[in-house]
PAGU-240061 format. One line per 2 residues: number of its first residue (from 0); their letters; for each residue x, y, z of C-alpha. Coordinates in steps of 0.2 Angstrom, whole numbers. Each point is the difference from the previous one (the first is absolute). Example, Ala and Ser with C-alpha at 12.3 -4.5 7.8 and 13.67 -1.06 7.14 Angstrom:
BEGIN
0) AS) 62/-22/39 | 6/17/-3
//
This chain:
BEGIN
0) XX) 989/-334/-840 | 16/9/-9
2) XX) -1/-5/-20 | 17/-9/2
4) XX) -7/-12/14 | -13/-6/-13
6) XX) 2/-17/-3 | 3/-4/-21
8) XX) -16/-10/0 | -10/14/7
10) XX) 9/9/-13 | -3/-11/-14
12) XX) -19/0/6 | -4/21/1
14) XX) 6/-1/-18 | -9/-12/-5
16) XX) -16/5/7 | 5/17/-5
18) XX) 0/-4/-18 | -15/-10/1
20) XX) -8/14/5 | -5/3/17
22) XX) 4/15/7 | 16/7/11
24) XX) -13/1/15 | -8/-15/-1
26) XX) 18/-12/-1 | 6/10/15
28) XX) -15/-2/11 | 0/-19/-6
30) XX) 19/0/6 | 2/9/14
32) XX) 10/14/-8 | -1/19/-4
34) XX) -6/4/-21 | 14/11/1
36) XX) 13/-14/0 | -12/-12/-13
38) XX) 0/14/-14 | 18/0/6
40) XX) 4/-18/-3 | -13/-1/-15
42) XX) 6/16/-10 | 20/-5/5
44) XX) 4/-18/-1 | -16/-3/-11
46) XX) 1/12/-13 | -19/5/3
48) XX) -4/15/-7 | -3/18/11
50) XX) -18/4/-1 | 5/15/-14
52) XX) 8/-12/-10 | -16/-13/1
54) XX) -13/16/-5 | 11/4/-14
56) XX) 1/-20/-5 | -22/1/1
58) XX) 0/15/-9 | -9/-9/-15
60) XX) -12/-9/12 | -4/16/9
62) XX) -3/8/-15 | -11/-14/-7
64) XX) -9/1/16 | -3/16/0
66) XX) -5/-2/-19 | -12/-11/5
68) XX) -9/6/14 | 3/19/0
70) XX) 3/0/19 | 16/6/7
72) XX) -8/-6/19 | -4/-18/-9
74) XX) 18/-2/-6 | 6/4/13
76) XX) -9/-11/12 | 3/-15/-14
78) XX) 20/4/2 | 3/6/17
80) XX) 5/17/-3 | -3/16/4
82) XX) -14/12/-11 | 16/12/-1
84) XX) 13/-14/-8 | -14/-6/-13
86) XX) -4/18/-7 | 22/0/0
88) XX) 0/-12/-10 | -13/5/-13
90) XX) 9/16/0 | 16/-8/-5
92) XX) -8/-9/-14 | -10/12/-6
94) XX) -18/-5/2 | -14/13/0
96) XX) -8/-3/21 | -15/9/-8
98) XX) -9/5/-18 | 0/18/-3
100) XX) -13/11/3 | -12/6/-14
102) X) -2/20/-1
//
């Protein structure tokens, strides 16, 4: 189904779920449409936020997380991202991933 043939309550409903939570994937299945056209809808008429924009919004919580457990794999199962995108944005904030080695 093209996005313009997308009714306005279908619409009105991605974003919805969207901002609730569920993922682009999951709505689509749900709705018989592509995830392509949901983070479409969500991140156009919704304002939802692209998946860059919404690690660098959790920066504080990753790092908290990773503050607290020391696992880069754990906060990144907890958040849904990828090892890689955690340890960027630890990077960027500057926190040590390991202690330094004693000589």
């Amino acid at each position: 189904m093209p996005p313009h043939t997308i009714p306005d309550a279908v619409r009105g409903e991605i974003i919805a779920r969207a901002w609730d939570g569920e993922t682009f994937a999951h709505i689509a299945r749900d709705l018989g449409v592509s995830s392509y056209q949901v983070g479409r809808i969500a991140m156009r008429e919704g304002d939802f936020p692209t998946r860059a924009e919404l690690i660098r919004l959790q920066g504080d919580a990753i790092c908290a997380a990773f503050e607290e457990s020391g696992s880069m794999a754990e906060v990144a199962r907890r958040f849904a991202l990828s090892e890689q995108a955690v340890s960027n944005t630890l990077h960027a904030r500057g926190v040590r991933r390991r202690k330094p080695r004693r000589r």
